[in-house]
PDB file of N, CA, C and O in Angstrom:
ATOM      1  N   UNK A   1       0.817  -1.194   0.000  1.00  0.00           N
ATOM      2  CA  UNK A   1       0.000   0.000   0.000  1.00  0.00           C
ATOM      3  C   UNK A   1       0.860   1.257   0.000  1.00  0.00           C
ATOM      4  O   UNK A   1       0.618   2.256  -0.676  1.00  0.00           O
ATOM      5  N   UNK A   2       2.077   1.075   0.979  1.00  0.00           N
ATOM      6  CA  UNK A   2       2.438   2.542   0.666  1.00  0.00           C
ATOM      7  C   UNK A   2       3.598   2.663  -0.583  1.00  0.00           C
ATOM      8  O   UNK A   2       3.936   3.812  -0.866  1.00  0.00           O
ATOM      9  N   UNK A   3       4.077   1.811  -1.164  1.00  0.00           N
ATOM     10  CA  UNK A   3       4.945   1.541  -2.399  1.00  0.00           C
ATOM     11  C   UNK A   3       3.709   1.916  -3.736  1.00  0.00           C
ATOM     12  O   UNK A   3       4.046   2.556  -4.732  1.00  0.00           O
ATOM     13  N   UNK A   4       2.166   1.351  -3.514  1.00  0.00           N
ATOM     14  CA  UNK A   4       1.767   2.126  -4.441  1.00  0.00           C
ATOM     15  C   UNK A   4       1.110   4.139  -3.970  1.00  0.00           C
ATOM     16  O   UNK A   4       0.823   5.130  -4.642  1.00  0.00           O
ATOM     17  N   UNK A   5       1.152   3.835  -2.629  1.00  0.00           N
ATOM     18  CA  UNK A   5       0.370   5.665  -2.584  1.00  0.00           C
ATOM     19  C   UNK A   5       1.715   6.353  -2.936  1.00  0.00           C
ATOM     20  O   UNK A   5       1.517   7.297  -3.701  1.00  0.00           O
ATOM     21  N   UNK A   6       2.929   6.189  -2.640  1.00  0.00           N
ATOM     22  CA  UNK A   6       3.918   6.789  -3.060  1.00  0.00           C
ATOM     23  C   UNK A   6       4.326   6.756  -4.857  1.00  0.00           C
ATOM     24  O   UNK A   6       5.101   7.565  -5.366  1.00  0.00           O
ATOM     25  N   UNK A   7       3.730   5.819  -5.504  1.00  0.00           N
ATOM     26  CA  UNK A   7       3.798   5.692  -6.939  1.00  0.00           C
ATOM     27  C   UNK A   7       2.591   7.182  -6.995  1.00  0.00           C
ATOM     28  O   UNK A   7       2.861   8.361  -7.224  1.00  0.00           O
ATOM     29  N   UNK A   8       1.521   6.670  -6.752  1.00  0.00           N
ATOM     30  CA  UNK A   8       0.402   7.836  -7.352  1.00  0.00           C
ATOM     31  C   UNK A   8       1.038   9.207  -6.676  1.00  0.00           C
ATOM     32  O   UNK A   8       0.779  10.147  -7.428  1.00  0.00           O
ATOM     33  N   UNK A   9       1.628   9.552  -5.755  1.00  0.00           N
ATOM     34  CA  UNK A   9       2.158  10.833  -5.637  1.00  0.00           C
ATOM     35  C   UNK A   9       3.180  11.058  -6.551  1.00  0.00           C
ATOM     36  O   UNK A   9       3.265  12.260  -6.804  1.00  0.00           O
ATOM     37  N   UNK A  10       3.963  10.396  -7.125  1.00  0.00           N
ATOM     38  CA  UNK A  10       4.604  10.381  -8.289  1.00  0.00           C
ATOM     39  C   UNK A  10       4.056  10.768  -9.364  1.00  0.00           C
ATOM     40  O   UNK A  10       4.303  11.846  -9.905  1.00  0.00           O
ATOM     41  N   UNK A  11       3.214   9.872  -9.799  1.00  0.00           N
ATOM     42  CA  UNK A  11       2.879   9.648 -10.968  1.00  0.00           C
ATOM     43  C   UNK A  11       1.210  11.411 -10.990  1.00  0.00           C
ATOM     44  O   UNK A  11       0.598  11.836 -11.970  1.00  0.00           O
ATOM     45  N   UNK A  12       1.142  11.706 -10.022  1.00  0.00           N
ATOM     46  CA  UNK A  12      -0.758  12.236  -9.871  1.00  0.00           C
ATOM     47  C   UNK A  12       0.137  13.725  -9.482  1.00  0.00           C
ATOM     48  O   UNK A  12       0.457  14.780 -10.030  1.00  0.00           O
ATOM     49  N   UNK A  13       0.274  13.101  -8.306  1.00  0.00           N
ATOM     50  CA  UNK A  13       0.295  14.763  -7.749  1.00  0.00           C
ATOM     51  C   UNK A  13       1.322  15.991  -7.821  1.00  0.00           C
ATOM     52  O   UNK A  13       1.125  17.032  -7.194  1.00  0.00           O
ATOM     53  N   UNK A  14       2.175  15.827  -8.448  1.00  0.00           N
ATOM     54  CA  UNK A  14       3.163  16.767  -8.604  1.00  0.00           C
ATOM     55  C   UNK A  14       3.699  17.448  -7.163  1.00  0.00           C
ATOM     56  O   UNK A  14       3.753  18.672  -7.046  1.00  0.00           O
ATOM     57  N   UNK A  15       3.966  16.825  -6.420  1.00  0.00           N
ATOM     58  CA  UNK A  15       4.400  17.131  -5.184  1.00  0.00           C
ATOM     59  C   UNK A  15       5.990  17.106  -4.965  1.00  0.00           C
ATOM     60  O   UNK A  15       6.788  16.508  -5.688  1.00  0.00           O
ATOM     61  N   UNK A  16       6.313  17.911  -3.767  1.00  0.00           N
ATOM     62  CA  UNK A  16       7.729  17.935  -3.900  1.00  0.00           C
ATOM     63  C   UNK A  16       8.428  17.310  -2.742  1.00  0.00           C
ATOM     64  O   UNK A  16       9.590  16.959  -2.538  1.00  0.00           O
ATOM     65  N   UNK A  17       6.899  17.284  -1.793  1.00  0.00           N
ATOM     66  CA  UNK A  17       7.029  16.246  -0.243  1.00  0.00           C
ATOM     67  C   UNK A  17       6.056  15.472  -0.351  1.00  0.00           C
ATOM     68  O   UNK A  17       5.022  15.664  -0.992  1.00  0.00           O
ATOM     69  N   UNK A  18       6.421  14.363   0.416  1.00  0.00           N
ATOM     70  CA  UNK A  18       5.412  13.288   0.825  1.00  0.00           C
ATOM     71  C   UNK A  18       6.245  12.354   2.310  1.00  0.00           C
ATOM     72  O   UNK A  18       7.426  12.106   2.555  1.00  0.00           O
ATOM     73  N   UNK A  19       5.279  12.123   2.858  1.00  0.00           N
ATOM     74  CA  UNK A  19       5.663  11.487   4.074  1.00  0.00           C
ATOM     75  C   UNK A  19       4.868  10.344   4.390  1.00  0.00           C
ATOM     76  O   UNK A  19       3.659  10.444   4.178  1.00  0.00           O
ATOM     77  N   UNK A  20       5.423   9.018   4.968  1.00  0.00           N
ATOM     78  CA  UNK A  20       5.125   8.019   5.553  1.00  0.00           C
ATOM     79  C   UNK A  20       5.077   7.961   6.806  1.00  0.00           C
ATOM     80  O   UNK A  20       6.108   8.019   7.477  1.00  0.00           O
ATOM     81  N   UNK A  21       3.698   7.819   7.419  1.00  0.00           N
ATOM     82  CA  UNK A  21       3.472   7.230   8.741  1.00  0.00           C
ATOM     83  C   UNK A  21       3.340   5.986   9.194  1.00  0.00           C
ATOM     84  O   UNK A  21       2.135   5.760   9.078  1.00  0.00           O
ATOM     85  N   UNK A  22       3.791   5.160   9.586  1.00  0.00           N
ATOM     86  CA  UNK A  22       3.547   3.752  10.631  1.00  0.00           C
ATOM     87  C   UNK A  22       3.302   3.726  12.083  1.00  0.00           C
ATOM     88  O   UNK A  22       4.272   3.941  12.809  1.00  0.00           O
ATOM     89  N   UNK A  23       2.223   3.511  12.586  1.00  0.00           N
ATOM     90  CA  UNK A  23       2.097   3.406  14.000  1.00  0.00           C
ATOM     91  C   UNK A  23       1.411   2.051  13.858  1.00  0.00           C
ATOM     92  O   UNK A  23       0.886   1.532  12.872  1.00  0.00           O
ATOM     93  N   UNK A  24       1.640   1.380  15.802  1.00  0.00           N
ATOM     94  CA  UNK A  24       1.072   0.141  16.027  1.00  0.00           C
ATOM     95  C   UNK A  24       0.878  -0.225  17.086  1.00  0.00           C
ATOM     96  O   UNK A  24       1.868  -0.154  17.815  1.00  0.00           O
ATOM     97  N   UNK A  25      -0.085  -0.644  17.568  1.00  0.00           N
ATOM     98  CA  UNK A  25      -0.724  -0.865  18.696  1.00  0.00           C
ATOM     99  C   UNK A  25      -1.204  -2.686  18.890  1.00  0.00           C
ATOM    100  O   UNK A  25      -0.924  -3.510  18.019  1.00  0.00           O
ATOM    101  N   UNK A  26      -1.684  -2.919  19.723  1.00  0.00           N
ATOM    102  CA  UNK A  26      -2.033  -4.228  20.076  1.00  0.00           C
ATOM    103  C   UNK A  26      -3.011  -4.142  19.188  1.00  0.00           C
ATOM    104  O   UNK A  26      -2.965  -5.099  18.415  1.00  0.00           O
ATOM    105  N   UNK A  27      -3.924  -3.366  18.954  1.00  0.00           N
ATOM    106  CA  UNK A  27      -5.048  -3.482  18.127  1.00  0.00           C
ATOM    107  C   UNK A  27      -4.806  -3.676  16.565  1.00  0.00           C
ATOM    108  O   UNK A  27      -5.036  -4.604  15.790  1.00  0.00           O
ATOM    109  N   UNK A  28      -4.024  -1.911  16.376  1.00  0.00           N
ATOM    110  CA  UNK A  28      -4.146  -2.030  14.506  1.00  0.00           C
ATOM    111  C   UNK A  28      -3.167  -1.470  14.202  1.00  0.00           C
ATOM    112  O   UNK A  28      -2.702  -0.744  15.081  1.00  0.00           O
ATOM    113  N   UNK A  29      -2.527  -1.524  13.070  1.00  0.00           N
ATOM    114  CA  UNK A  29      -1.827  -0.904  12.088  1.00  0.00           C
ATOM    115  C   UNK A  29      -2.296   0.063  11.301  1.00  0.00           C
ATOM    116  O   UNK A  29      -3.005  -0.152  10.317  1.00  0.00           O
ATOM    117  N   UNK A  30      -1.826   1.486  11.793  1.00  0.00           N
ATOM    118  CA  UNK A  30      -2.132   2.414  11.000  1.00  0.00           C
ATOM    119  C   UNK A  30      -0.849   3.543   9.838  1.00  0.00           C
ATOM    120  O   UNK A  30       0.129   4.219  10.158  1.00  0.00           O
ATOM    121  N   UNK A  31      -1.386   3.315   8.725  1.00  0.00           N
ATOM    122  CA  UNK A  31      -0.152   3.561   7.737  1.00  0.00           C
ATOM    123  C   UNK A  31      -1.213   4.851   7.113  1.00  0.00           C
ATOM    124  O   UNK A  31      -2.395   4.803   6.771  1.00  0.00           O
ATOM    125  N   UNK A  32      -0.344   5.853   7.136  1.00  0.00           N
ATOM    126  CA  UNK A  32      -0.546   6.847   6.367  1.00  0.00           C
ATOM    127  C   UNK A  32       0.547   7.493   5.291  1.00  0.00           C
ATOM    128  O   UNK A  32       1.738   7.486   5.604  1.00  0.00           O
ATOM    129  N   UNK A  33       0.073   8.115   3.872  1.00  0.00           N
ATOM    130  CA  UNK A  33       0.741   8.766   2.917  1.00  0.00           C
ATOM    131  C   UNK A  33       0.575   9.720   2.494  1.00  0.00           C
ATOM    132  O   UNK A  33       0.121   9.933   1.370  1.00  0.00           O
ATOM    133  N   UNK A  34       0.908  10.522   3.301  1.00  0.00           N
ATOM    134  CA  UNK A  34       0.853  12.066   2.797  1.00  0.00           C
ATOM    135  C   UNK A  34       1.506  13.325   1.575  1.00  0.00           C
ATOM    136  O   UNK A  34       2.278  13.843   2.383  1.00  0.00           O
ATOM    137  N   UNK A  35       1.604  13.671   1.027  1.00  0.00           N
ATOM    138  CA  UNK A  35       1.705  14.812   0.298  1.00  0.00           C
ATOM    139  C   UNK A  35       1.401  16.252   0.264  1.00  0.00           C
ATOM    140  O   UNK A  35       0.464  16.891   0.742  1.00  0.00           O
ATOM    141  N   UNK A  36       2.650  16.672  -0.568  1.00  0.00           N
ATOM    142  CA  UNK A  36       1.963  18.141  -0.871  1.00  0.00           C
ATOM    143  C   UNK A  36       1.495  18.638  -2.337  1.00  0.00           C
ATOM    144  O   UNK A  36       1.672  19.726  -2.884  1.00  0.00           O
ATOM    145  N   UNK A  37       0.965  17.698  -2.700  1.00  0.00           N
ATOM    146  CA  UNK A  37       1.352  18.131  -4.568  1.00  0.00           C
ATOM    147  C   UNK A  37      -0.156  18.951  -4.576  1.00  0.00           C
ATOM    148  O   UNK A  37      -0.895  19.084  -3.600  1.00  0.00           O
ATOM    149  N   UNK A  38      -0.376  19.425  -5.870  1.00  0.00           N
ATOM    150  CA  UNK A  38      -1.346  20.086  -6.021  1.00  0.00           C
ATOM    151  C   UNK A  38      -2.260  19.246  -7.650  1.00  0.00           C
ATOM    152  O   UNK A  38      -2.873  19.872  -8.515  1.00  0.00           O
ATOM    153  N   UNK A  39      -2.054  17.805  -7.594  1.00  0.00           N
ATOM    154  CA  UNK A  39      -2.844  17.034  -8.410  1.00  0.00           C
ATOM    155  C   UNK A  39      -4.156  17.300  -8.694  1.00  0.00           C
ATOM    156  O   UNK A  39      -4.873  16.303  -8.781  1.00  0.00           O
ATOM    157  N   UNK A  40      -4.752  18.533  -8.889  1.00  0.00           N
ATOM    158  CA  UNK A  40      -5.919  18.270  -9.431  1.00  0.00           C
ATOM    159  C   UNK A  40      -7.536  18.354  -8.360  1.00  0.00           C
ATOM    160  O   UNK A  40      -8.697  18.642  -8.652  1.00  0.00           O
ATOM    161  N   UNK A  41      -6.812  17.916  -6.966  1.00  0.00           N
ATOM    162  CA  UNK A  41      -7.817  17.932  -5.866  1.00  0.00           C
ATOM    163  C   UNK A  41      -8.755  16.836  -6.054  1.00  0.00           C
ATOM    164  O   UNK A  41      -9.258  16.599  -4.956  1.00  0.00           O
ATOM    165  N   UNK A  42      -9.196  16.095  -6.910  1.00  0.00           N
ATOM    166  CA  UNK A  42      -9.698  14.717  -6.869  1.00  0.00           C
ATOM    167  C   UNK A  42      -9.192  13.770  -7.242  1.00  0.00           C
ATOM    168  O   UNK A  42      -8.210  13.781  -7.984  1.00  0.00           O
ATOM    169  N   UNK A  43      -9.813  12.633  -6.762  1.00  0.00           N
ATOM    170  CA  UNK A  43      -9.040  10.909  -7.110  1.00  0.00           C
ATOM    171  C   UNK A  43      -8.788  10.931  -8.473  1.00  0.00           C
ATOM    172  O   UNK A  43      -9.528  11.136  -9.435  1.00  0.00           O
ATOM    173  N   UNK A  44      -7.706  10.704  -8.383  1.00  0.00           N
ATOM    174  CA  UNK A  44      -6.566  10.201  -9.775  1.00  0.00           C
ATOM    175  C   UNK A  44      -7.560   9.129 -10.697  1.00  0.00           C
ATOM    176  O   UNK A  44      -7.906   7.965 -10.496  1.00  0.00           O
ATOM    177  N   UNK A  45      -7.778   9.883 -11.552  1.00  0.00           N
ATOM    178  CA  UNK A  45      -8.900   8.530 -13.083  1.00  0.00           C
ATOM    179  C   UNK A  45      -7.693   8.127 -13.411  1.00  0.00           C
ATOM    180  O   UNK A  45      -6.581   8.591 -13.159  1.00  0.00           O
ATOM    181  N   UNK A  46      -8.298   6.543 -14.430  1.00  0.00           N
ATOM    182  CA  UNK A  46      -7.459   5.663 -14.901  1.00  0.00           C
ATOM    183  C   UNK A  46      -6.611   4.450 -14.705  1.00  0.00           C
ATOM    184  O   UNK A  46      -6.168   3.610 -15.489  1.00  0.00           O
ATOM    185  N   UNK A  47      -6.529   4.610 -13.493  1.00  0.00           N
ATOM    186  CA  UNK A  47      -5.280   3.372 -12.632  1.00  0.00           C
ATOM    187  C   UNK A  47      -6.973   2.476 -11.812  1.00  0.00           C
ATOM    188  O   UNK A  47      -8.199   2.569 -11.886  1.00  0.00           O
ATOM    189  N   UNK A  48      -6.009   1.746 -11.163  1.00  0.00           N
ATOM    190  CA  UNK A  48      -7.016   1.101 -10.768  1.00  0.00           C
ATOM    191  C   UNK A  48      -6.059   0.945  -9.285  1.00  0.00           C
ATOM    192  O   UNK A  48      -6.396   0.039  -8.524  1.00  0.00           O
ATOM    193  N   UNK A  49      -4.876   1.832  -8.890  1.00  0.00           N
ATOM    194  CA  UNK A  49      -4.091   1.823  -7.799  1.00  0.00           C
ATOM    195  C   UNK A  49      -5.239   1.646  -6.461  1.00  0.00           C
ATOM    196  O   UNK A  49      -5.451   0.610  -5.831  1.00  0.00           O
ATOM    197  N   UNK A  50      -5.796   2.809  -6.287  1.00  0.00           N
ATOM    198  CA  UNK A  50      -6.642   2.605  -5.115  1.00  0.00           C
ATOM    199  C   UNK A  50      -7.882   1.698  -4.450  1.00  0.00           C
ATOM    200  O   UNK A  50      -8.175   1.214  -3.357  1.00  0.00           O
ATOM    201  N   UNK A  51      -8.414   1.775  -5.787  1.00  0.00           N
ATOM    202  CA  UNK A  51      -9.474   0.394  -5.837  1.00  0.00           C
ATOM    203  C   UNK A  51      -8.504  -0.883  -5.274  1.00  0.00           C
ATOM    204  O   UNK A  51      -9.079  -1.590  -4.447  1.00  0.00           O
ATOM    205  N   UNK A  52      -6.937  -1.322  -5.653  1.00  0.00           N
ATOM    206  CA  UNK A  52      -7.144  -2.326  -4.643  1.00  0.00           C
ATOM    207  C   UNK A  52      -6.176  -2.218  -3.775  1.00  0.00           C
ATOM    208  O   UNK A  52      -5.780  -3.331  -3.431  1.00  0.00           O
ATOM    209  N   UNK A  53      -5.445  -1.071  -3.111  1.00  0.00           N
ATOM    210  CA  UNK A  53      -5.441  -0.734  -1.754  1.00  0.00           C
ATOM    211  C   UNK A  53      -6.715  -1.135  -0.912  1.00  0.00           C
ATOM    212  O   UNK A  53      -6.799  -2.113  -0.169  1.00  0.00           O
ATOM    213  N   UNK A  54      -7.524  -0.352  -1.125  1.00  0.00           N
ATOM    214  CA  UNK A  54      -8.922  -0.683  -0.567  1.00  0.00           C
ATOM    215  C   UNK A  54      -9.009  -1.936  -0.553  1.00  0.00           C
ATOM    216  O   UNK A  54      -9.048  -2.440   0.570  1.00  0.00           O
ATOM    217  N   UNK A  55      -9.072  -2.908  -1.803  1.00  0.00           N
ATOM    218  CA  UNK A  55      -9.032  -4.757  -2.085  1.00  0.00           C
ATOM    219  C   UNK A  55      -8.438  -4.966  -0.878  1.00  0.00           C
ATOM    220  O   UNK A  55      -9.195  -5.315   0.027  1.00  0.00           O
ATOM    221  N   UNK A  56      -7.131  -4.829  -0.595  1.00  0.00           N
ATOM    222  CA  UNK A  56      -5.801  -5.433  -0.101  1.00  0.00           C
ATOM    223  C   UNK A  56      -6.290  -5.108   1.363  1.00  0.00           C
ATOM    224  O   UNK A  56      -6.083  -5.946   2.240  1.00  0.00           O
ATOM    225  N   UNK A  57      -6.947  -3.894   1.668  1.00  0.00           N
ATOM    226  CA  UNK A  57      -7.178  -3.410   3.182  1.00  0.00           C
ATOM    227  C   UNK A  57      -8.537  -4.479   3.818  1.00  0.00           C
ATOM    228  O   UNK A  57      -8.562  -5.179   4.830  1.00  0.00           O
ATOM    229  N   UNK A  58      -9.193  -4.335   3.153  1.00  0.00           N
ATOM    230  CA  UNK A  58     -10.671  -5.312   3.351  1.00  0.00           C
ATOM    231  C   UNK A  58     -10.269  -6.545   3.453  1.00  0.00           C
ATOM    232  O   UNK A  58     -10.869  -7.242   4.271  1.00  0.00           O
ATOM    233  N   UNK A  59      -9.120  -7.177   2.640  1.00  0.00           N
ATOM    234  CA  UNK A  59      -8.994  -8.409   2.301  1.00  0.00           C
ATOM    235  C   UNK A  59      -8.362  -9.163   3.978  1.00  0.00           C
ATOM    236  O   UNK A  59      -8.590 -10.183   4.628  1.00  0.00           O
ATOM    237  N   UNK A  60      -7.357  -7.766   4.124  1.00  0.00           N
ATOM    238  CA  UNK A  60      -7.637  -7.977   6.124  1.00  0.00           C
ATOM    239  C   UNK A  60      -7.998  -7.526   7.061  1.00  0.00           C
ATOM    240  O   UNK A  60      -7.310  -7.249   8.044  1.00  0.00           O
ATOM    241  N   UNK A  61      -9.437  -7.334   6.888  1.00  0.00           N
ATOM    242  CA  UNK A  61     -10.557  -6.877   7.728  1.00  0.00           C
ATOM    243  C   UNK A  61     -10.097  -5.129   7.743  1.00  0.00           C
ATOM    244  O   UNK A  61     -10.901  -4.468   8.401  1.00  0.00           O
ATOM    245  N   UNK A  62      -9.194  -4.482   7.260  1.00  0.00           N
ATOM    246  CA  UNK A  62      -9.092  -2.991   7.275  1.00  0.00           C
ATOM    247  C   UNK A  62     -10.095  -2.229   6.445  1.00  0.00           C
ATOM    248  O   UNK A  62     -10.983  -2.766   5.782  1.00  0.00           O
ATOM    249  N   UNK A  63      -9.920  -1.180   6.520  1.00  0.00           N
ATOM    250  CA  UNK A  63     -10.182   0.265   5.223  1.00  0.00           C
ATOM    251  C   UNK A  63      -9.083   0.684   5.100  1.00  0.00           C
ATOM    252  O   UNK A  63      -8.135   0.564   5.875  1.00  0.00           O
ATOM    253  N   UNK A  64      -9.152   1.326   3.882  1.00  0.00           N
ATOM    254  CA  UNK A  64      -8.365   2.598   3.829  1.00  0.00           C
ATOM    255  C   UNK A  64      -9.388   3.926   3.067  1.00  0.00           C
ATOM    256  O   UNK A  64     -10.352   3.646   2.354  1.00  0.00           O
ATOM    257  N   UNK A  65      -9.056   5.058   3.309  1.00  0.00           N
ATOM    258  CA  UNK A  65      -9.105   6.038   2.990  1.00  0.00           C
ATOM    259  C   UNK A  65      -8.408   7.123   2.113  1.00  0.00           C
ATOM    260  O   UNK A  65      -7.241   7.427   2.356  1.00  0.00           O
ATOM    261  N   UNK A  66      -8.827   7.478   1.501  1.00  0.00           N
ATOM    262  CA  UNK A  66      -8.117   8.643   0.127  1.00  0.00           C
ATOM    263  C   UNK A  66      -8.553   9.827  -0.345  1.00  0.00           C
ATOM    264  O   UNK A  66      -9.689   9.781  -0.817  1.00  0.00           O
ATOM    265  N   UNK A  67      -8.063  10.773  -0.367  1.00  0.00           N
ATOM    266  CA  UNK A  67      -8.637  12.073  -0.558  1.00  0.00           C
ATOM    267  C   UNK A  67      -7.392  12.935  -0.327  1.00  0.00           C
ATOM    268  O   UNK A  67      -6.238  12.611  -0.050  1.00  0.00           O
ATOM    269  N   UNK A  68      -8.099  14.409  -0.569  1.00  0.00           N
ATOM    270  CA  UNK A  68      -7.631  15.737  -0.771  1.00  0.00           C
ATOM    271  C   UNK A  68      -7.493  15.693   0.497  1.00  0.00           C
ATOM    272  O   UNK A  68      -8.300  15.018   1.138  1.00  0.00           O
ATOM    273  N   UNK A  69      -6.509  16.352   1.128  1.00  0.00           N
ATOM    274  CA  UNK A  69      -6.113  17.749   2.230  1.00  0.00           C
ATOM    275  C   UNK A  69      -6.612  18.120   2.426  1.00  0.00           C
ATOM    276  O   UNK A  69      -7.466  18.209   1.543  1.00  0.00           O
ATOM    277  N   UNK A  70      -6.934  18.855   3.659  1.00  0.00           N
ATOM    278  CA  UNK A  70      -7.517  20.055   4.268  1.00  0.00           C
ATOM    279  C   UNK A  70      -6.112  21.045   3.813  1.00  0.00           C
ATOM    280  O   UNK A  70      -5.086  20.616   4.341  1.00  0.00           O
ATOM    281  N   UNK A  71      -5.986  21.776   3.293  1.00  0.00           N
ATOM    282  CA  UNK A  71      -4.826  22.896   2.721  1.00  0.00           C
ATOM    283  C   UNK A  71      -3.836  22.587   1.978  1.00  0.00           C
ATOM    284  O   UNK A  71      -2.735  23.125   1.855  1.00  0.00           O
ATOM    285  N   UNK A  72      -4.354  21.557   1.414  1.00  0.00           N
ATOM    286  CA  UNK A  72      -3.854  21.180  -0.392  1.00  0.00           C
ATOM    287  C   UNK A  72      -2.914  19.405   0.019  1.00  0.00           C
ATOM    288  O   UNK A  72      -2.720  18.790   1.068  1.00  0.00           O
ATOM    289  N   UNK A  73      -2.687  19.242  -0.913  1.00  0.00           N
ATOM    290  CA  UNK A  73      -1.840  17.936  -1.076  1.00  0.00           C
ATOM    291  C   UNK A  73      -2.893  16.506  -0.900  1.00  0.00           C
ATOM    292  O   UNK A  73      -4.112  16.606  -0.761  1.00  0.00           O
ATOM    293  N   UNK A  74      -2.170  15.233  -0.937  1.00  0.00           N
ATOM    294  CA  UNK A  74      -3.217  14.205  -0.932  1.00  0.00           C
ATOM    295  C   UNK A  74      -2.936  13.471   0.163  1.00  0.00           C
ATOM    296  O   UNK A  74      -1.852  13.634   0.723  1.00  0.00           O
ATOM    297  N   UNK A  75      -3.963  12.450   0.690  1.00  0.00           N
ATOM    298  CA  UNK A  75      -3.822  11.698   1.926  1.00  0.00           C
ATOM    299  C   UNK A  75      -4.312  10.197   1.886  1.00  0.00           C
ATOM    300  O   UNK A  75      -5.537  10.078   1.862  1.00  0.00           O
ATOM    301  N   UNK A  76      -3.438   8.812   1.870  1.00  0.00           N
ATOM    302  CA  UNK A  76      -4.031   7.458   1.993  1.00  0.00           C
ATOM    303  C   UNK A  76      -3.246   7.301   3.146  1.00  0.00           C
ATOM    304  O   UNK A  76      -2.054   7.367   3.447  1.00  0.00           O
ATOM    305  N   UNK A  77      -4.814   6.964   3.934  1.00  0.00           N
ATOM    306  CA  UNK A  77      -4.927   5.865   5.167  1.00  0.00           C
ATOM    307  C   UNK A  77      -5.253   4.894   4.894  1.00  0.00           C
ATOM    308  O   UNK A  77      -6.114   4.601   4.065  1.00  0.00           O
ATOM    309  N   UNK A  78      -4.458   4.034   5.713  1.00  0.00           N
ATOM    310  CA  UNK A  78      -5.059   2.431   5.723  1.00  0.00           C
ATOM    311  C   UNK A  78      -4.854   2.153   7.624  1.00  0.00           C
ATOM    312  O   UNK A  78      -3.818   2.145   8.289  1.00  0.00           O
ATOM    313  N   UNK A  79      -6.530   1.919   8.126  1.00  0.00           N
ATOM    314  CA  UNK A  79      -6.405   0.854   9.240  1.00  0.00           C
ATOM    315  C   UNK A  79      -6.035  -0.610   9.196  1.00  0.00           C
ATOM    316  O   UNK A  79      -6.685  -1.277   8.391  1.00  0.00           O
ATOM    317  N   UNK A  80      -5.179  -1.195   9.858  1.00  0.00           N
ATOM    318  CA  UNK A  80      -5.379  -2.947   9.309  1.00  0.00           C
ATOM    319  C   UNK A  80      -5.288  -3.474  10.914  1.00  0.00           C
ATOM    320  O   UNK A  80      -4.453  -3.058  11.718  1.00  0.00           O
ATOM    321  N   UNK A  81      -6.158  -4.314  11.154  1.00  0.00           N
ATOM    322  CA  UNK A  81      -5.997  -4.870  12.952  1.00  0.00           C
ATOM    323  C   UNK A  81      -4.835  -5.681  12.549  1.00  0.00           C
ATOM    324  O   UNK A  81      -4.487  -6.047  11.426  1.00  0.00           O
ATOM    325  N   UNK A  82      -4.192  -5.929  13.971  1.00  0.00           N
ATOM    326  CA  UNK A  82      -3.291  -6.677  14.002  1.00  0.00           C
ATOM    327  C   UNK A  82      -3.860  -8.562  14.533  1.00  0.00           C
ATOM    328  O   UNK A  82      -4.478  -8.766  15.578  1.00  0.00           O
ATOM    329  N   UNK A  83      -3.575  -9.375  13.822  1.00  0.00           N
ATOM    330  CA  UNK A  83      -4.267 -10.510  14.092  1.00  0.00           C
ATOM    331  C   UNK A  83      -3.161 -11.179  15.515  1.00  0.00           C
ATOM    332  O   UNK A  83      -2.128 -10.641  15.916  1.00  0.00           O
ATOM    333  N   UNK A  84      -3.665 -12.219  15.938  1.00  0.00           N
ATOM    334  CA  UNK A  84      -3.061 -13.044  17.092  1.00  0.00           C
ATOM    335  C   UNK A  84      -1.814 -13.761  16.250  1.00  0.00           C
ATOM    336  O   UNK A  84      -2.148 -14.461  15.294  1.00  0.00           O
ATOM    337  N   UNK A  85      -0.844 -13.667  16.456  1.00  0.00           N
ATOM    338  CA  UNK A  85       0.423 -14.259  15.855  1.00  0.00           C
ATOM    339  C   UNK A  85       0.432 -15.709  16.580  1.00  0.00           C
ATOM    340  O   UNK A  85       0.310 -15.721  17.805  1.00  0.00           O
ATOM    341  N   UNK A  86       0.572 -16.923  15.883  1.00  0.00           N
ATOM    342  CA  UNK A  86       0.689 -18.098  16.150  1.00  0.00           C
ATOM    343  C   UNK A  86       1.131 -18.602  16.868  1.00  0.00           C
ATOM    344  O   UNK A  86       1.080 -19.832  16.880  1.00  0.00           O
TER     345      UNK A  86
END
């Protein structure tokens, strides 16, 4: 997920920063991809990148989330719980 939100800030948003978040808790994994580009302000047409972030997040019980900034640039979240390790 974040090897492709960092492609679409590449490829979408014309940005000159972007930053990766990882935090983790007993509960969930939360990964965020931030930017500053000024892409346009809506979801990137054509790719099918986010549609399966989203796939990939659901596929383990997560979401993720995608959108514009509050004061420009773009933002993918993904929640993912953390399962019981074997």
């Amino acid at each position: 997920m974040v090897q492709e939100a960092l492609t679409n800030t590449l490829r979408h948003a014309r940005a000159s920063e972007a930053e990766v978040l990882v935090s983790i808790d007993d509960a969930e994994v939360r990964v965020q991809v931030r930017d500053n580009g000024t892409g346009g302000g809506s979801l990137p047409r054509g790719g099918h990148g986010l549609i399966g972030m989203r796939e990939r997040a659901g596929l383990l019980g997560g979401t993720l989330t995608a959108g514009p900034r509050e004061g420009g640039g773009f933002e993918v979240a993904a929640i993912l719980p953390v399962r019981d390790r074997p």
